[in-house]
C-alpha positions as CSV (number, residue, x, y, z in Angstrom):
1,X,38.1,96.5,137.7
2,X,40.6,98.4,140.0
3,X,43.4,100.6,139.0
4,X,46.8,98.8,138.7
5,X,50.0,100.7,140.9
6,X,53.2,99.9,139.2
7,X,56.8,101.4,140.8
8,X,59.7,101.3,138.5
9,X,63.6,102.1,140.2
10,X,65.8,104.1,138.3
11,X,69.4,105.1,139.2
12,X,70.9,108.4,140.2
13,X,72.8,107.7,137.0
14,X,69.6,106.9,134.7
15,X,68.1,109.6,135.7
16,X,70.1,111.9,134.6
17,X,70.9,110.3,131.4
18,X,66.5,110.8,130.7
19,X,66.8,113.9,131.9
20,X,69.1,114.8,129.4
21,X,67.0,114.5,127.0
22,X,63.6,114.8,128.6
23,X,61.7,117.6,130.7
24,X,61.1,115.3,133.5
25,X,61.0,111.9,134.1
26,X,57.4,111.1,135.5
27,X,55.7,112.8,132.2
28,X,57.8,111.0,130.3
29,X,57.2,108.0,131.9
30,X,53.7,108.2,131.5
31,X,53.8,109.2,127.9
32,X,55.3,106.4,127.3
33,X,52.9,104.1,129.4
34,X,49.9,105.7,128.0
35,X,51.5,105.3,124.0
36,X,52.1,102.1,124.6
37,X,48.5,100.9,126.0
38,X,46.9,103.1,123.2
39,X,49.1,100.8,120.5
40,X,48.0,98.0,122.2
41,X,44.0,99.1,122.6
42,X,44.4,99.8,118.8
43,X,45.9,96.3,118.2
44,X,43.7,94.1,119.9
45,X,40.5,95.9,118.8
46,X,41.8,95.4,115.3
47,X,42.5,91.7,116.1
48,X,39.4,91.0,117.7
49,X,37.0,93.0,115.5
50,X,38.2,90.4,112.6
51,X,38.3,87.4,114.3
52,X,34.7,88.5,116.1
53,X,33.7,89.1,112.7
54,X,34.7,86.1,110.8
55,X,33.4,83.9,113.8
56,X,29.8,82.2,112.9
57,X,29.3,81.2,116.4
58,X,29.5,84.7,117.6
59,X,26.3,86.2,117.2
60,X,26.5,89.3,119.8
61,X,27.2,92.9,119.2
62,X,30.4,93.7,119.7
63,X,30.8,96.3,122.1
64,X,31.6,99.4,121.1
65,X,33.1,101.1,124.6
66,X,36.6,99.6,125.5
67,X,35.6,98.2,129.1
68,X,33.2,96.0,127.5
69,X,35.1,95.0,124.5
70,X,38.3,93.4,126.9
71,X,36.1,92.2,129.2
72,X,34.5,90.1,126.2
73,X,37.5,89.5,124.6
74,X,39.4,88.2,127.5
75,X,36.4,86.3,128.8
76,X,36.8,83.5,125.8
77,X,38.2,80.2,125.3
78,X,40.3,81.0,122.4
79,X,41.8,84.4,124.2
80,X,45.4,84.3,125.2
81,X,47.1,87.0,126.7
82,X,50.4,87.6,125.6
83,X,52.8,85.6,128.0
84,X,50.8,82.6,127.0
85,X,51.1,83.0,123.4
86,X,55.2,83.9,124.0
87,X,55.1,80.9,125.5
88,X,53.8,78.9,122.3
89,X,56.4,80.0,119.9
């Protein structure tokens, strides 16, 4: 899987309000990137692991690197990512 590029605009005026109360924007930008995706890992694997678990038709290991877990997860019928399950409610 490739690595994803995302660019994010921020004002003259936006900038400085982060940067009054942060060393520099790009850390803190990334910080905040990397928390979130570590939350997320963390909530999905806790998701999955249960339902993977409590499935009788599931009979694999579940993978214990993250590549391999998302690929599996992601890769089944009853997977929805979360726009689709926004979508739902």
């Amino acid at each position: 899987m490739a690595d994803k590029t995302y660019t994010i605009t921020v004002s003259e005026t936006d900038e400085k309000i982060l940067l009054d109360r942060v060393h520099n924007v790009q850390d803190w930008i990334d910080g905040a990137v990397t928390g979130r995706i570590g939350h997320s890992w963390g909530e999905m694997q806790n998701e999955w692991t249960t339902k993977l678990m409590n499935d009788d038709s599931f009979t694999d290991p579940i993978p214990s690197n993250k590549t391999d877990f998302v690929a599996l997860v992601t890769a089944r019928p009853d997977y929805e990512d979360y726009d689709t399950k926004s979508k739902i409610i």
